[in-house]
N, CA, C and O atoms as CSV, one atom per row, in Angstrom:
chain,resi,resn,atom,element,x,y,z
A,1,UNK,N,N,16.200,10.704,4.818
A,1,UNK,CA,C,15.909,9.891,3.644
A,1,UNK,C,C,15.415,10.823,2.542
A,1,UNK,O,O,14.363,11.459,2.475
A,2,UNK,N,N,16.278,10.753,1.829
A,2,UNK,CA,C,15.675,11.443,0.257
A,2,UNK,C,C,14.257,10.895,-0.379
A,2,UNK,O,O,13.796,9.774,-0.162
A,3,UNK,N,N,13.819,11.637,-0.984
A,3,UNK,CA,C,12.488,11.553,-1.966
A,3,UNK,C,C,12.539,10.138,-2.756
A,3,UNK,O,O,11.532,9.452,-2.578
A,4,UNK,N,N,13.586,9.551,-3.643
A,4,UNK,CA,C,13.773,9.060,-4.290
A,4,UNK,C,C,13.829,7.412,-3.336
A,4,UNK,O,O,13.381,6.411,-3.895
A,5,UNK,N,N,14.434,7.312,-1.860
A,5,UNK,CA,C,14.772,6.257,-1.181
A,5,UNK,C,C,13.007,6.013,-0.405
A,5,UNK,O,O,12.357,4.976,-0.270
A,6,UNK,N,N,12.712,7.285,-0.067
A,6,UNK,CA,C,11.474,7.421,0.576
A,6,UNK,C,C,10.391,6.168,-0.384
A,6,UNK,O,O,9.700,5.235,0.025
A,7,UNK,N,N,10.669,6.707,-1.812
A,7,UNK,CA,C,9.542,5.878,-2.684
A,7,UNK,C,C,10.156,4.839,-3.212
A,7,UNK,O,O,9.649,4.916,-4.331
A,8,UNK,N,N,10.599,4.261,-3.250
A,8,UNK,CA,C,11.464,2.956,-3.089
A,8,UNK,C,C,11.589,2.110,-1.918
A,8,UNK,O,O,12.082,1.009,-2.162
A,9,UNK,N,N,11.291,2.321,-0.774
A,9,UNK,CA,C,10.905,2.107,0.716
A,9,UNK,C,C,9.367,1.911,0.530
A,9,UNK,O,O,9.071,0.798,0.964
A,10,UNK,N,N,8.647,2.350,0.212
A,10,UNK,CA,C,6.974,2.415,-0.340
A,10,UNK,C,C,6.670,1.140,-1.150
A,10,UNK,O,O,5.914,0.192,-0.938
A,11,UNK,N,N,7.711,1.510,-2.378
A,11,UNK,CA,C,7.011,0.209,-3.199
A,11,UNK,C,C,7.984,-1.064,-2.259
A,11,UNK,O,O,6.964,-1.592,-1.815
A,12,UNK,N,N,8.577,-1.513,-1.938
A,12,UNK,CA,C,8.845,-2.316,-1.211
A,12,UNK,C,C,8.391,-2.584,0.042
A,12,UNK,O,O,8.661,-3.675,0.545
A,13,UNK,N,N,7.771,-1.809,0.613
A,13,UNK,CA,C,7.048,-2.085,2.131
A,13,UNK,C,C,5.885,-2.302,2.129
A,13,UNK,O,O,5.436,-3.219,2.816
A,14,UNK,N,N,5.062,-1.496,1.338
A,14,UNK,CA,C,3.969,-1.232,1.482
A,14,UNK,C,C,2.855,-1.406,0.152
A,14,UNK,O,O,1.659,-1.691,0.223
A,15,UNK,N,N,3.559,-1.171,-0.883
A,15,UNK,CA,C,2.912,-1.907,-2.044
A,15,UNK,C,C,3.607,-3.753,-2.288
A,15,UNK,O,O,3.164,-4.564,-3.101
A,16,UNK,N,N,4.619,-3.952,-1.429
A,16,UNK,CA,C,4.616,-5.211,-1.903
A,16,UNK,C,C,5.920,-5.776,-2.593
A,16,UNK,O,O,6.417,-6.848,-2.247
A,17,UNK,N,N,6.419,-5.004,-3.562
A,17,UNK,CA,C,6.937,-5.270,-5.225
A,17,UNK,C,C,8.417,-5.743,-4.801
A,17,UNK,O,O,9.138,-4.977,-4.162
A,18,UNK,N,N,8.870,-7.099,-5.196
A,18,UNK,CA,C,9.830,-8.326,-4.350
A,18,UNK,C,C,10.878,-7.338,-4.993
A,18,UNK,O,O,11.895,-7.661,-4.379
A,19,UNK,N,N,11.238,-6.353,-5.838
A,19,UNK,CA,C,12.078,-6.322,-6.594
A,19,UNK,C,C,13.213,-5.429,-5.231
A,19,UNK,O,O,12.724,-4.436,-4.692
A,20,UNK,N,N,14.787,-5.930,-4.762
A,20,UNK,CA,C,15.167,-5.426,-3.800
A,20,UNK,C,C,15.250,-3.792,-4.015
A,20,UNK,O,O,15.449,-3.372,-5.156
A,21,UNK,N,N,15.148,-3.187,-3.293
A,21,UNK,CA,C,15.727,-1.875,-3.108
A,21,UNK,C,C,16.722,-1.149,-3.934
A,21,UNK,O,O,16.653,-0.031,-4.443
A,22,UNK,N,N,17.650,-2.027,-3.950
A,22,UNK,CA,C,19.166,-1.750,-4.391
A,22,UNK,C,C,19.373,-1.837,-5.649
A,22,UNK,O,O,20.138,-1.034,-6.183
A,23,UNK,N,N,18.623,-3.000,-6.511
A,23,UNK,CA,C,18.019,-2.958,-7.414
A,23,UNK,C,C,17.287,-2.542,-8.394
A,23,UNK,O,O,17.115,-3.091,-9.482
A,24,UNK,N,N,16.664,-1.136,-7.836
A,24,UNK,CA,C,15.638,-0.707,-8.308
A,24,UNK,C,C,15.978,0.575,-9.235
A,24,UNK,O,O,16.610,1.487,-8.700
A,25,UNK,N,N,15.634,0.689,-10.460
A,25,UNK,CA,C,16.850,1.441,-11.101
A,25,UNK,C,C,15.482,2.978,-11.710
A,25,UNK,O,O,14.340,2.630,-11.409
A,26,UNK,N,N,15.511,4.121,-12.281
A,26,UNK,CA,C,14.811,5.106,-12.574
A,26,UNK,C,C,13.959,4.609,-13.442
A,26,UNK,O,O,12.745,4.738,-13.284
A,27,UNK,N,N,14.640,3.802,-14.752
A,27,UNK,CA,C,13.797,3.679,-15.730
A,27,UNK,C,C,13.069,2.688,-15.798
A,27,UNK,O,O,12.548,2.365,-16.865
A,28,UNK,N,N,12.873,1.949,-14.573
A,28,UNK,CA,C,11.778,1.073,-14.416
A,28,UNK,C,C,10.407,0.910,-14.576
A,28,UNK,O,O,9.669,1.474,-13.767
A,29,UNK,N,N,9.938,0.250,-15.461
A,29,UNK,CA,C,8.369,0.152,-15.592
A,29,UNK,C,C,7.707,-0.588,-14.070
A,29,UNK,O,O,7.953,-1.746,-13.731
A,30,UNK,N,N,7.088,0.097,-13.518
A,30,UNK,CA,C,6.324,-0.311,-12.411
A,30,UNK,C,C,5.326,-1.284,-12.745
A,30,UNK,O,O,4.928,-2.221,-12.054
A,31,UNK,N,N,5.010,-0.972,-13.782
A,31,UNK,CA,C,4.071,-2.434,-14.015
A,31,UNK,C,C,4.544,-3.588,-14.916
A,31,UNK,O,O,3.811,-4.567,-15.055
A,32,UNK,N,N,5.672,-3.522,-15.500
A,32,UNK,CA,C,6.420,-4.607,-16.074
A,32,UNK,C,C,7.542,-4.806,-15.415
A,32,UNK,O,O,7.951,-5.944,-15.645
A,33,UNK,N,N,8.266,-4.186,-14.661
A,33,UNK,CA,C,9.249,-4.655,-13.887
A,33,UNK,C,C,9.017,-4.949,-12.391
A,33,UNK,O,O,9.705,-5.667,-11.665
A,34,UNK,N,N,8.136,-4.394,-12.140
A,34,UNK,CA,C,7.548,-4.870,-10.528
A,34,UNK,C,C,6.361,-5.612,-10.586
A,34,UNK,O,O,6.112,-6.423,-9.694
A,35,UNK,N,N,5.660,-5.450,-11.450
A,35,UNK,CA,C,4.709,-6.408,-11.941
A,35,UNK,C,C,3.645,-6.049,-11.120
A,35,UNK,O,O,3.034,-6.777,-10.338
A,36,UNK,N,N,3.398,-4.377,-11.458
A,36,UNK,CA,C,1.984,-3.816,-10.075
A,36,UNK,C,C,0.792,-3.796,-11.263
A,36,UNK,O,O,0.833,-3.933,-12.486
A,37,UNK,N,N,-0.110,-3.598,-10.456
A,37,UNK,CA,C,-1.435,-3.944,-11.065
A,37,UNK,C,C,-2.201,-2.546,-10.863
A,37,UNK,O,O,-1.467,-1.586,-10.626
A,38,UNK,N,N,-3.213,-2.375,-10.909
A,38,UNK,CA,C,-4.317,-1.288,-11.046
A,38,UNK,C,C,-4.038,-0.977,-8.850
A,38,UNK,O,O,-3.952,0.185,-8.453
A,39,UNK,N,N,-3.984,-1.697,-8.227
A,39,UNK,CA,C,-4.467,-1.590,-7.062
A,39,UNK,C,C,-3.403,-1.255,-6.585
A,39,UNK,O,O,-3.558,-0.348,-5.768
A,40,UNK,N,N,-2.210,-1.615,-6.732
A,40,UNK,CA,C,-0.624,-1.855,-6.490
A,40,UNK,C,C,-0.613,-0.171,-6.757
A,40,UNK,O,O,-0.094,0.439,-5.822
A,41,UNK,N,N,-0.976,0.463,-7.594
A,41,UNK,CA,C,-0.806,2.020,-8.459
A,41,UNK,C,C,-1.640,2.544,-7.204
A,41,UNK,O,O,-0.941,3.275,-6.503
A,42,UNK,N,N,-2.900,2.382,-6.735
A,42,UNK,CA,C,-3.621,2.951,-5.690
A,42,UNK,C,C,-3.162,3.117,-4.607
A,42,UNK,O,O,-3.507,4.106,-3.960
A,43,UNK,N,N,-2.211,2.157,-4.073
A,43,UNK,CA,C,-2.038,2.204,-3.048
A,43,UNK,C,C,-0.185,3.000,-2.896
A,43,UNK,O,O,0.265,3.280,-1.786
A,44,UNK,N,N,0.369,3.162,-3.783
A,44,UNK,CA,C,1.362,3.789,-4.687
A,44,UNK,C,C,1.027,5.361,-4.465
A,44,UNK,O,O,1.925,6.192,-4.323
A,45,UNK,N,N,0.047,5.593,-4.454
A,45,UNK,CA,C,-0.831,6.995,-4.780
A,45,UNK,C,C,-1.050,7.348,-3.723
A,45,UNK,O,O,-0.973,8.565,-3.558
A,46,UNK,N,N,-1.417,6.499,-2.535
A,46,UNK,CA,C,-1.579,7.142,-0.918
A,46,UNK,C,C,-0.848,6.963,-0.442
A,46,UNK,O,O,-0.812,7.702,0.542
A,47,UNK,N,N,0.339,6.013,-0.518
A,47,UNK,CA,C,1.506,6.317,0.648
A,47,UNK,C,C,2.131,7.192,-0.310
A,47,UNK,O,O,2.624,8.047,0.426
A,48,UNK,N,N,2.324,7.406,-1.105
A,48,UNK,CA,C,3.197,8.882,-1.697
A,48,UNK,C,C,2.475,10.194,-0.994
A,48,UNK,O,O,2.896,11.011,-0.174
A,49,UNK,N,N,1.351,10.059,-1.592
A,49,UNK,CA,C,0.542,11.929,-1.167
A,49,UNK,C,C,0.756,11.467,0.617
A,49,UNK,O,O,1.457,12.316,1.168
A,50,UNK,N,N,0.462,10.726,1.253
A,50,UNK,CA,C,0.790,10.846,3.026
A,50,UNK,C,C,2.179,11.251,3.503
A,50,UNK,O,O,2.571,11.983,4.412
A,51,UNK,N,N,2.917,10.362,2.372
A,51,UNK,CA,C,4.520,10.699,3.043
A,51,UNK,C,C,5.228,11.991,2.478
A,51,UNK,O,O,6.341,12.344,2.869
A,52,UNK,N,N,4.555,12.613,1.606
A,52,UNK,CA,C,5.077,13.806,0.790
A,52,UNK,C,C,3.993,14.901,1.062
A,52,UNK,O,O,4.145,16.106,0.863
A,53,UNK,N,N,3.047,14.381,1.475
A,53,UNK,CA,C,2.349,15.726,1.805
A,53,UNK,C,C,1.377,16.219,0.591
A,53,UNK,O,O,0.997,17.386,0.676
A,54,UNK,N,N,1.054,15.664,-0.228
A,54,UNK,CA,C,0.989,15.906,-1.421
A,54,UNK,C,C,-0.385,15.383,-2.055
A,54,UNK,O,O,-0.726,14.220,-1.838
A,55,UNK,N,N,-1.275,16.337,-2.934
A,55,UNK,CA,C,-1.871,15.649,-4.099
A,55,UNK,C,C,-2.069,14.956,-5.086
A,55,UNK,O,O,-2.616,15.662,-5.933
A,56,UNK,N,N,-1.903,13.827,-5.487
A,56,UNK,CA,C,-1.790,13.711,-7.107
A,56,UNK,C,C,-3.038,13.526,-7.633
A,56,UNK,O,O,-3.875,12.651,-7.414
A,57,UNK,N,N,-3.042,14.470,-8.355
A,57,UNK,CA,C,-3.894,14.668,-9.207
A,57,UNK,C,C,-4.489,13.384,-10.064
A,57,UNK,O,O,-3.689,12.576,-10.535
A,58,UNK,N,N,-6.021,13.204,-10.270
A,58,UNK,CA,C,-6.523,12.029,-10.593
A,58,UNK,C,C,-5.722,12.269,-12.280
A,58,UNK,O,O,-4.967,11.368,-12.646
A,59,UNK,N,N,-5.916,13.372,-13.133
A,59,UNK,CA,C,-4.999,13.788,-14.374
A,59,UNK,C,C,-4.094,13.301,-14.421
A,59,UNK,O,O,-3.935,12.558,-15.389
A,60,UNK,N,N,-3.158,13.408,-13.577
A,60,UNK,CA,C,-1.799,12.724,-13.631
A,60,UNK,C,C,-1.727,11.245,-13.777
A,60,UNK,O,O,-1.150,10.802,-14.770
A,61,UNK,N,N,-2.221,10.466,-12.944
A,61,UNK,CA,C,-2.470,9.700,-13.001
A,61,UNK,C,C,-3.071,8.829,-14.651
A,61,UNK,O,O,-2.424,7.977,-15.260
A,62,UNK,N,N,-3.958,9.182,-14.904
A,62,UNK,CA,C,-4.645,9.405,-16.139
A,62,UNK,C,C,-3.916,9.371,-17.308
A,62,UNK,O,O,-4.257,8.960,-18.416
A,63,UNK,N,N,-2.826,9.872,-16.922
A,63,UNK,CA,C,-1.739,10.358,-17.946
A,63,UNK,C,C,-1.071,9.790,-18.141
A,63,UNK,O,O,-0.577,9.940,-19.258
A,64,UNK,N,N,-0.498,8.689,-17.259
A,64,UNK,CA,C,0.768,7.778,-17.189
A,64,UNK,C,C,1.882,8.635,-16.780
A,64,UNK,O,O,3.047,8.396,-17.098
A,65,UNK,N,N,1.375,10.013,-15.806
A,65,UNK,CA,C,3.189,9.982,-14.979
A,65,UNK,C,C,3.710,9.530,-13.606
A,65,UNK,O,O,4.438,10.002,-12.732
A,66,UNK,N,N,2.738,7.967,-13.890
A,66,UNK,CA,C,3.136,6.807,-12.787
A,66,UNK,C,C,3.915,5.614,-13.885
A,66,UNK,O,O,3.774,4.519,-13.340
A,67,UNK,N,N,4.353,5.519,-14.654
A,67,UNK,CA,C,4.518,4.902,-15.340
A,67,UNK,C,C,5.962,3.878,-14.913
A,67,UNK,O,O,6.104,2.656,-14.950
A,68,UNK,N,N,6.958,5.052,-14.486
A,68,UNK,CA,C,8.031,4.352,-14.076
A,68,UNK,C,C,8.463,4.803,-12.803
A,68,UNK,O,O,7.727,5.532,-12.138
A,69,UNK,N,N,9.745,4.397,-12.328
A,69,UNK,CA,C,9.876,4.606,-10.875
A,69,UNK,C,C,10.537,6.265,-11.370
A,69,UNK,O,O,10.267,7.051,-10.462
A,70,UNK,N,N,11.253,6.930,-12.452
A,70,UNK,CA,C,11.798,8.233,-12.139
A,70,UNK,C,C,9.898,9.089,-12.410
A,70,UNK,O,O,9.457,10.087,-11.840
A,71,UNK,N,N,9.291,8.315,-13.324
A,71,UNK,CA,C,8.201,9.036,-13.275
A,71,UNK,C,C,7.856,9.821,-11.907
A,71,UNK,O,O,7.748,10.993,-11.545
A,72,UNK,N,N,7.737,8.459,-11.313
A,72,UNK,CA,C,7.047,9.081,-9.432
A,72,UNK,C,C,7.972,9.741,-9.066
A,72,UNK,O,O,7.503,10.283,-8.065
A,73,UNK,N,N,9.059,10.116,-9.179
A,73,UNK,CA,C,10.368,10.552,-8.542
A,73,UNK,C,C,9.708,11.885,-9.258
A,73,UNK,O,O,8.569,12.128,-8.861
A,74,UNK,N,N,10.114,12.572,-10.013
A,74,UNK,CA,C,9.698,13.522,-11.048
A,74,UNK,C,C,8.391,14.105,-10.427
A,74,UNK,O,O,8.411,15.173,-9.816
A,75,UNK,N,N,7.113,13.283,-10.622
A,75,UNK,CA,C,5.824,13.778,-10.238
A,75,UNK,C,C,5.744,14.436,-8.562
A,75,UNK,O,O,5.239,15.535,-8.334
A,76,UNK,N,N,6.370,13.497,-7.421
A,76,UNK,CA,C,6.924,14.197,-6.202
A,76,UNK,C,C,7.589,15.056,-5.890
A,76,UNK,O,O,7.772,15.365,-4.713
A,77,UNK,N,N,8.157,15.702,-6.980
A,77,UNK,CA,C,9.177,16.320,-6.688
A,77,UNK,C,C,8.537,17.359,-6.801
A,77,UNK,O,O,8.467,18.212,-5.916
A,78,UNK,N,N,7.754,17.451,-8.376
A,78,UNK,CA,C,7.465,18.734,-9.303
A,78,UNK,C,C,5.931,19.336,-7.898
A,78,UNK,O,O,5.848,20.514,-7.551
A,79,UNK,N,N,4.934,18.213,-7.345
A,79,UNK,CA,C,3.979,18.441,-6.469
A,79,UNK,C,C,4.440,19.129,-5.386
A,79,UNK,O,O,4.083,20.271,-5.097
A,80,UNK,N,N,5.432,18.292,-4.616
A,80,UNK,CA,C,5.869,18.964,-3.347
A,80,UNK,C,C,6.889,19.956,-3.314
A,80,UNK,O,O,7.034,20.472,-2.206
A,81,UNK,N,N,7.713,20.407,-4.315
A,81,UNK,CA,C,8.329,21.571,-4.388
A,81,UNK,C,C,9.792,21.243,-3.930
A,81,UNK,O,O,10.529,22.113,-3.467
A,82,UNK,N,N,10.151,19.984,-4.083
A,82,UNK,CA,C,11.553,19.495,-4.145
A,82,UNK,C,C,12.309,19.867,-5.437
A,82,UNK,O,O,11.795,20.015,-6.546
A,83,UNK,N,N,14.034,20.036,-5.010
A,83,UNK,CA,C,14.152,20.517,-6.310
A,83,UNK,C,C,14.062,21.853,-7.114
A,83,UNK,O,O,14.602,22.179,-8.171
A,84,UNK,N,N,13.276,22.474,-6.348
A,84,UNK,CA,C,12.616,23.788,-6.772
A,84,UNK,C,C,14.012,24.776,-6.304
A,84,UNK,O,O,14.596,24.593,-5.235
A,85,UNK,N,N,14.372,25.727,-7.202
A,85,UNK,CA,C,15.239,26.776,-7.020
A,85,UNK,C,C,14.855,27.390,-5.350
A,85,UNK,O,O,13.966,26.811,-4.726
A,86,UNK,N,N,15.582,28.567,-4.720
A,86,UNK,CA,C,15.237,28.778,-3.743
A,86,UNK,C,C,14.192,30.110,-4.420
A,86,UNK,O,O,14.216,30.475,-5.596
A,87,UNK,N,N,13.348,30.654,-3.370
A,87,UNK,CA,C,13.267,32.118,-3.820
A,87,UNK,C,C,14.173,33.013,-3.907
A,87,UNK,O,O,14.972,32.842,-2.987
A,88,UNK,N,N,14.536,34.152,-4.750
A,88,UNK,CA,C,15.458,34.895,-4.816
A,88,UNK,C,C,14.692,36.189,-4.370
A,88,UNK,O,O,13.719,36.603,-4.999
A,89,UNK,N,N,15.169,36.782,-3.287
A,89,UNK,CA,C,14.108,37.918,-2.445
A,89,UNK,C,C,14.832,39.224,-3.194
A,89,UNK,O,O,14.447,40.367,-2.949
């Protein structure tokens, strides 16, 4: 499962948000199109950093780069090092 299905599996399992899977498009506002709340974002924030391994930074947060679903896509990626060129030795 890719990064992108991983957190889309999240907000549908585990935060809740009726909106189907298949449905669920990048430029989605998480809080106007899924209709999440302050707590919905919290809990958004720990199954991501558990299933990715990952920090997010209270800053980030702060910032609004939870804002939409490519946001979190983007913010997981850039944290856990998905995406990332290889090293060139």
């Amino acid at each position: 499962m890719n990064s992108l299905q991983t957190i889309k599996r999240i907000l549908h399992s585990d935060v809740l948000v009726e909106v189907p899977i298949d449905k669920m498009q990048l430029d989605d506002s998480l809080r106007e199109s899924y209709g999440m709340d302050s707590l919905g974002f919290v809990e958004l924030r720990v199954q991501c950093e558990e299933a990715f391994g990952i920090d997010i930074p209270d800053e980030a947060v702060a910032a609004g780069e939870l804002a939409t679903l490519g946001d979190v896509l983007a913010l997981v990626e850039r944290l856990s090092g998905a995406g990332r060129p290889p090293a060139v030795s």
